[in-house]
C-alpha positions as CSV (number, residue, x, y, z in Angstrom):
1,X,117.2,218.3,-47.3
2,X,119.7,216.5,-45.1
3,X,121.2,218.9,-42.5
4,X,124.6,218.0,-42.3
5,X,126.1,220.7,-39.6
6,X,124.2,220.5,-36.1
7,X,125.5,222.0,-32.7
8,X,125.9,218.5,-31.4
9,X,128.9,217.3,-32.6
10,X,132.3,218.9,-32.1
11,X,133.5,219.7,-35.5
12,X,130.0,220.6,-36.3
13,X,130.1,223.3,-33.2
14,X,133.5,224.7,-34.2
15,X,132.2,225.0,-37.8
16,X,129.2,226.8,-36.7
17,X,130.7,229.0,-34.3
18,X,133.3,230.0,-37.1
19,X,130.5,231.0,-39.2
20,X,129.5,233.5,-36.8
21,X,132.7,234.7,-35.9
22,X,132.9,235.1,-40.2
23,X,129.6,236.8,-40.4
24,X,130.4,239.5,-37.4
25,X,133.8,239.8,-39.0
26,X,133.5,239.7,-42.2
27,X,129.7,239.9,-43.2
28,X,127.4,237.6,-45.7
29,X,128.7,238.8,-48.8
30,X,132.5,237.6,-47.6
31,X,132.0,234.6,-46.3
32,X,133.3,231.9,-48.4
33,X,135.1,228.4,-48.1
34,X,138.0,229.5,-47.7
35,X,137.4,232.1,-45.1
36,X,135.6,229.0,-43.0
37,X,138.6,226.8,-43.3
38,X,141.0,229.4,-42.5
39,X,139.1,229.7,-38.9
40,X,138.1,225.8,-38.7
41,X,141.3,223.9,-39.7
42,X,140.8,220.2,-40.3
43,X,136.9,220.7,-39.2
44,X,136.4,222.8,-42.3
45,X,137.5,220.7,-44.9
46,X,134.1,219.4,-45.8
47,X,133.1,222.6,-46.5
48,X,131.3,222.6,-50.3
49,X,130.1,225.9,-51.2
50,X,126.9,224.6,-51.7
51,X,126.8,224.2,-47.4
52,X,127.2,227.6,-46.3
53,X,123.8,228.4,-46.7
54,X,122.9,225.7,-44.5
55,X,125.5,226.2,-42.3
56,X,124.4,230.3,-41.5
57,X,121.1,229.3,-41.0
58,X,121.9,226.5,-38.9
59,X,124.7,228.6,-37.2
60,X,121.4,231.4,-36.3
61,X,120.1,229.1,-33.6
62,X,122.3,230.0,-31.3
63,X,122.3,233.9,-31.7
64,X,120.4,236.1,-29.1
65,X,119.4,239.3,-29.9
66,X,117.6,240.6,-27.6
67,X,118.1,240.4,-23.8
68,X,114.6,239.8,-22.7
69,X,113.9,240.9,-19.1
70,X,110.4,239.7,-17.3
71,X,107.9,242.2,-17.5
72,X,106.7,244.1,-14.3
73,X,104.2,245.3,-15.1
74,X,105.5,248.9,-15.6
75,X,105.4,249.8,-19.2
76,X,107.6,252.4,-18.9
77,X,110.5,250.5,-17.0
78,X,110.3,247.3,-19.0
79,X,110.4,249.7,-22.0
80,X,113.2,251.0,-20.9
81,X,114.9,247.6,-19.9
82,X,114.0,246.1,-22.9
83,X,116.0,249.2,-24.6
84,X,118.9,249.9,-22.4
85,X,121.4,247.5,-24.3
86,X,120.6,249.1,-27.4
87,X,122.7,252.3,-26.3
88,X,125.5,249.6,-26.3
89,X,127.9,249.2,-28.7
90,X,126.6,246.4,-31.1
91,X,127.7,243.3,-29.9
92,X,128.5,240.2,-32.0
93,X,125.3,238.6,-32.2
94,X,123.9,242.1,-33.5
95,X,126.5,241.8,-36.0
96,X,126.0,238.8,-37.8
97,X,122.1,239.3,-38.0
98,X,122.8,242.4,-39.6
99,X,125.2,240.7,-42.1
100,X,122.3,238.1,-42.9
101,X,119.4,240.6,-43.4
102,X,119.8,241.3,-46.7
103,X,120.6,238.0,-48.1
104,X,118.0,237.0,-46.0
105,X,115.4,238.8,-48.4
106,X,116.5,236.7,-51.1
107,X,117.0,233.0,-49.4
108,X,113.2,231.4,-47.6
109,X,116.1,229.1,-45.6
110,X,118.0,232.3,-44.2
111,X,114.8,234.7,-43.8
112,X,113.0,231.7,-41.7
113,X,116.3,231.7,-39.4
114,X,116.4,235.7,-39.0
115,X,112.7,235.7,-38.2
116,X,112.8,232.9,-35.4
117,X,116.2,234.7,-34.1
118,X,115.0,238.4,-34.3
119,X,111.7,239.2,-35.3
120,X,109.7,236.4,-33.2
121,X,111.2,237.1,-29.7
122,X,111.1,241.1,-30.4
123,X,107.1,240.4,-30.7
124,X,106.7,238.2,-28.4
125,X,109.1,240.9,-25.9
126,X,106.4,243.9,-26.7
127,X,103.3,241.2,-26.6
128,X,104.6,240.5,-22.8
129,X,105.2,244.0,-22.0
130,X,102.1,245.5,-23.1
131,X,100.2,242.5,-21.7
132,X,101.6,242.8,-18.5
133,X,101.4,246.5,-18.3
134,X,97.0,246.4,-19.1
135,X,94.6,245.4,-16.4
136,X,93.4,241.8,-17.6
137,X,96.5,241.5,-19.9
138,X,94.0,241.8,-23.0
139,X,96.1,244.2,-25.4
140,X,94.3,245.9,-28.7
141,X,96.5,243.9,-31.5
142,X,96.7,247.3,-33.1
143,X,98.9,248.5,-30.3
144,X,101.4,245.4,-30.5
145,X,101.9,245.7,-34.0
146,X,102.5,249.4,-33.4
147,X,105.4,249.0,-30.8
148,X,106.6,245.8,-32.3
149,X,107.0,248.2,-36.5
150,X,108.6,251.4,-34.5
151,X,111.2,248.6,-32.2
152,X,111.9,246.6,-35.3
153,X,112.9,249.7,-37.1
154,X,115.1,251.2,-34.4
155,X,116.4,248.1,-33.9
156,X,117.8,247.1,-37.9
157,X,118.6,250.9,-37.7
158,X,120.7,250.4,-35.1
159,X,122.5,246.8,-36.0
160,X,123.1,248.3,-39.7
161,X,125.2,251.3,-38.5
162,X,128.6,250.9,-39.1
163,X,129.2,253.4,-36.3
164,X,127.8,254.2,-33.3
165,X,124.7,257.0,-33.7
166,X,124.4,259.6,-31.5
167,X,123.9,259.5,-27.9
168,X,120.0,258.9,-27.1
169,X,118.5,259.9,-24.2
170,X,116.2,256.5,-23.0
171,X,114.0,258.3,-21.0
172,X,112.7,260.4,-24.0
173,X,113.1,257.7,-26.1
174,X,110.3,256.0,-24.0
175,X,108.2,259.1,-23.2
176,X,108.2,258.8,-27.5
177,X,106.9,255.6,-27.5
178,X,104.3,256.0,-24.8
179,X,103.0,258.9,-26.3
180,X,102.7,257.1,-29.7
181,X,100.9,254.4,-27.9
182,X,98.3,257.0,-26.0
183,X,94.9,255.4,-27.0
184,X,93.6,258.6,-26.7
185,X,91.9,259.3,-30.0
186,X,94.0,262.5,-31.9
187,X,92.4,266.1,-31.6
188,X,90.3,266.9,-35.2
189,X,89.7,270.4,-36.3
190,X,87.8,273.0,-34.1
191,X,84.8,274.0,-34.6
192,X,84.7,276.5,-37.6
193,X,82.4,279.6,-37.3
Protein backbone atom coordinates (compact mmCIF):
# COMPACT_ATOMS: atom_id res chain seq x y z
CA UNK A 1 0.00 0.00 0.00
CA UNK A 2 1.32 3.38 -1.12
CA UNK A 3 1.39 5.83 1.83
CA UNK A 4 0.39 8.86 0.53
CA UNK A 5 0.34 11.30 3.80
CA UNK A 6 3.96 11.43 5.49
CA UNK A 7 5.16 14.20 8.15
CA UNK A 8 7.61 15.48 5.57
CA UNK A 9 5.87 17.48 3.43
CA UNK A 10 3.86 20.54 4.36
CA UNK A 11 0.41 19.89 3.35
CA UNK A 12 1.01 16.32 4.49
CA UNK A 13 1.96 17.83 8.17
CA UNK A 14 -1.06 20.16 8.28
CA UNK A 15 -3.23 17.19 7.24
CA UNK A 16 -1.89 14.99 9.88
CA UNK A 17 -1.84 17.36 12.58
CA UNK A 18 -5.60 18.15 11.71
CA UNK A 19 -6.32 14.57 12.12
CA UNK A 20 -5.25 14.78 15.61
CA UNK A 21 -6.67 17.96 16.45
CA UNK A 22 -10.16 15.88 14.93
CA UNK A 23 -9.60 12.85 16.87
CA UNK A 24 -9.01 14.78 20.43
CA UNK A 25 -11.96 16.94 19.30
CA UNK A 26 -14.16 15.04 17.87
CA UNK A 27 -13.23 11.28 18.32
CA UNK A 28 -12.86 8.15 15.61
CA UNK A 29 -16.32 7.73 15.07
CA UNK A 30 -16.64 11.60 13.86
CA UNK A 31 -14.05 12.04 11.92
CA UNK A 32 -14.89 12.36 8.32
CA UNK A 33 -13.81 14.26 5.05
CA UNK A 34 -15.48 16.86 5.67
CA UNK A 35 -14.51 17.52 9.19
CA UNK A 36 -10.65 17.18 7.79
CA UNK A 37 -11.20 19.79 5.18
CA UNK A 38 -12.95 22.14 7.33
CA UNK A 39 -9.58 22.23 9.52
CA UNK A 40 -7.07 21.81 6.44
CA UNK A 41 -8.41 24.21 3.73
CA UNK A 42 -6.90 23.71 0.30
CA UNK A 43 -4.45 20.86 1.96
CA UNK A 44 -7.47 18.70 2.52
CA UNK A 45 -8.94 18.48 -0.73
CA UNK A 46 -7.42 15.21 -1.62
CA UNK A 47 -8.92 13.73 1.06
CA UNK A 48 -10.98 10.30 -0.29
CA UNK A 49 -12.59 8.55 2.45
CA UNK A 50 -10.90 5.69 1.66
CA UNK A 51 -7.40 7.80 3.27
CA UNK A 52 -8.46 8.45 6.64
CA UNK A 53 -7.48 5.24 7.85
CA UNK A 54 -4.13 5.75 6.66
CA UNK A 55 -3.98 9.07 7.52
CA UNK A 56 -4.84 8.27 11.64
CA UNK A 57 -2.42 5.70 11.60
CA UNK A 58 0.07 7.69 9.95
CA UNK A 59 -0.97 10.81 12.02
CA UNK A 60 -0.13 8.19 15.54
CA UNK A 61 3.66 8.61 14.96
CA UNK A 62 3.84 11.55 16.35
CA UNK A 63 1.67 11.09 19.61
CA UNK A 64 3.48 10.66 23.00
CA UNK A 65 1.79 9.15 25.59
CA UNK A 66 3.79 8.67 28.14
CA UNK A 67 6.45 11.05 29.56
CA UNK A 68 9.19 8.55 30.15
CA UNK A 69 11.65 9.71 32.85
CA UNK A 70 15.21 7.63 33.34
CA UNK A 71 15.05 5.19 35.87
CA UNK A 72 17.06 5.67 39.14
CA UNK A 73 17.06 3.05 40.28
CA UNK A 74 14.37 3.68 42.99
CA UNK A 75 11.36 1.72 42.24
CA UNK A 76 9.34 3.54 44.22
CA UNK A 77 10.24 7.13 42.89
CA UNK A 78 10.41 6.24 39.22
CA UNK A 79 6.99 4.66 39.94
CA UNK A 80 5.79 7.50 41.01
CA UNK A 81 7.38 9.68 38.25
CA UNK A 82 6.33 7.51 35.74
CA UNK A 83 2.63 8.17 37.35
CA UNK A 84 2.53 11.68 38.39
CA UNK A 85 1.13 13.13 34.96
CA UNK A 86 -1.58 10.69 35.13
CA UNK A 87 -3.22 12.84 38.02
CA UNK A 88 -3.25 15.48 35.13
CA UNK A 89 -6.06 16.36 33.28
CA UNK A 90 -5.87 14.22 29.97
CA UNK A 91 -4.04 15.96 27.59
CA UNK A 92 -4.47 15.80 23.80
CA UNK A 93 -2.33 13.08 22.91
CA UNK A 94 -4.29 11.04 25.65
CA UNK A 95 -7.20 11.97 23.79
CA UNK A 96 -6.90 10.84 20.48
CA UNK A 97 -5.40 7.38 21.55
CA UNK A 98 -8.44 6.91 23.41
CA UNK A 99 -10.58 7.90 20.36
CA UNK A 100 -8.63 5.15 18.32
CA UNK A 101 -8.82 2.26 20.75
CA UNK A 102 -11.74 0.91 19.86
CA UNK A 103 -11.59 1.09 16.16
CA UNK A 104 -8.36 0.00 16.79
CA UNK A 105 -9.79 -3.58 17.77
CA UNK A 106 -11.29 -3.90 14.49
CA UNK A 107 -8.50 -2.33 11.92
CA UNK A 108 -4.63 -4.59 12.00
CA UNK A 109 -3.38 -0.87 10.37
CA UNK A 110 -4.76 1.21 13.42
CA UNK A 111 -4.09 -1.50 16.26
CA UNK A 112 -0.28 -1.75 14.95
CA UNK A 113 -0.07 2.21 15.35
CA UNK A 114 -1.81 2.21 19.04
CA UNK A 115 0.57 -0.61 20.05
CA UNK A 116 3.89 1.15 18.86
CA UNK A 117 2.45 4.59 20.34
CA UNK A 118 1.08 3.22 23.72
CA UNK A 119 1.53 -0.26 24.58
CA UNK A 120 5.33 -0.66 23.41
CA UNK A 121 6.91 2.27 25.31
CA UNK A 122 4.53 1.63 28.55
CA UNK A 123 6.49 -1.94 28.52
CA UNK A 124 9.47 -0.99 27.76
CA UNK A 125 8.83 2.11 30.78
CA UNK A 126 8.14 -0.78 33.50
CA UNK A 127 11.02 -3.22 31.80
CA UNK A 128 13.46 -0.15 32.61
CA UNK A 129 12.15 0.50 35.91
CA UNK A 130 12.02 -2.81 37.34
CA UNK A 131 15.45 -3.54 35.72
CA UNK A 132 17.02 -0.74 37.15
CA UNK A 133 15.52 -1.10 40.47
CA UNK A 134 16.99 -5.25 40.81
CA UNK A 135 20.59 -5.87 41.63
CA UNK A 136 22.01 -7.23 38.22
CA UNK A 137 18.98 -5.74 36.32
CA UNK A 138 17.70 -9.44 35.65
CA UNK A 139 13.77 -9.04 36.30
CA UNK A 140 11.38 -12.40 36.71
CA UNK A 141 9.26 -11.70 33.22
CA UNK A 142 6.36 -12.63 35.55
CA UNK A 143 6.79 -9.37 37.38
CA UNK A 144 6.98 -7.10 34.09
CA UNK A 145 4.04 -8.48 32.72
CA UNK A 146 2.43 -7.95 36.09
CA UNK A 147 3.09 -4.06 36.31
CA UNK A 148 2.98 -3.59 32.64
CA UNK A 149 -1.44 -5.51 32.82
CA UNK A 150 -2.24 -3.33 36.28
CA UNK A 151 -0.37 0.23 34.30
CA UNK A 152 -2.11 -0.57 31.01
CA UNK A 153 -5.39 -0.80 32.75
CA UNK A 154 -5.14 2.29 34.89
CA UNK A 155 -3.94 3.94 32.16
CA UNK A 156 -7.05 3.18 29.28
CA UNK A 157 -9.07 3.72 32.48
CA UNK A 158 -7.91 6.85 32.86
CA UNK A 159 -7.72 8.20 28.97
CA UNK A 160 -11.52 6.77 28.48
CA UNK A 161 -13.02 8.98 31.27
CA UNK A 162 -14.89 11.56 29.99
CA UNK A 163 -14.29 13.30 33.31
CA UNK A 164 -11.75 13.57 35.59
CA UNK A 165 -11.93 10.53 38.50
CA UNK A 166 -11.40 11.17 41.74
CA UNK A 167 -8.46 12.61 43.42
CA UNK A 168 -5.76 9.68 43.98
CA UNK A 169 -3.36 9.78 46.38
CA UNK A 170 0.21 8.64 44.43
CA UNK A 171 1.88 7.58 47.31
CA UNK A 172 -0.68 4.86 48.01
CA UNK A 173 -1.19 4.33 44.66
CA UNK A 174 2.51 3.09 44.58
CA UNK A 175 2.65 1.44 48.08
CA UNK A 176 -0.37 -0.69 45.92
CA UNK A 177 1.71 -1.62 43.30
CA UNK A 178 4.75 -2.49 45.36
CA UNK A 179 2.90 -4.64 47.48
CA UNK A 180 1.32 -6.44 44.48
CA UNK A 181 4.84 -6.90 43.24
CA UNK A 182 6.24 -8.35 46.84
CA UNK A 183 7.84 -11.70 45.61
CA UNK A 184 7.19 -12.88 48.84
CA UNK A 185 5.15 -16.02 48.30
CA UNK A 186 1.25 -15.41 49.85
CA UNK A 187 0.55 -16.91 53.46
CA UNK A 188 -1.54 -20.55 52.92
CA UNK A 189 -3.76 -21.90 55.59
CA UNK A 190 -2.47 -22.63 59.17
CA UNK A 191 -1.95 -25.51 60.44
CA UNK A 192 -5.31 -27.28 61.30
CA UNK A 193 -5.50 -29.33 64.58
Amino acid sequence: MEQRFDWHSPSSRLVLSAALDALADVGYAHLTVAELRSRTGVAGLCIEEADLEEIVATALERVQVFDLPTPTGDLRADLAGLLRPWLATRRRDEQVIAAVLSAAEWSPRLKHAVWQVFDRPLAQAVGAILAGAVPGGQVPAARVHTLNWLLRGLALDRMRAATPRCPVDLDDLVDHLLAGLDPAPAAGPGPTA
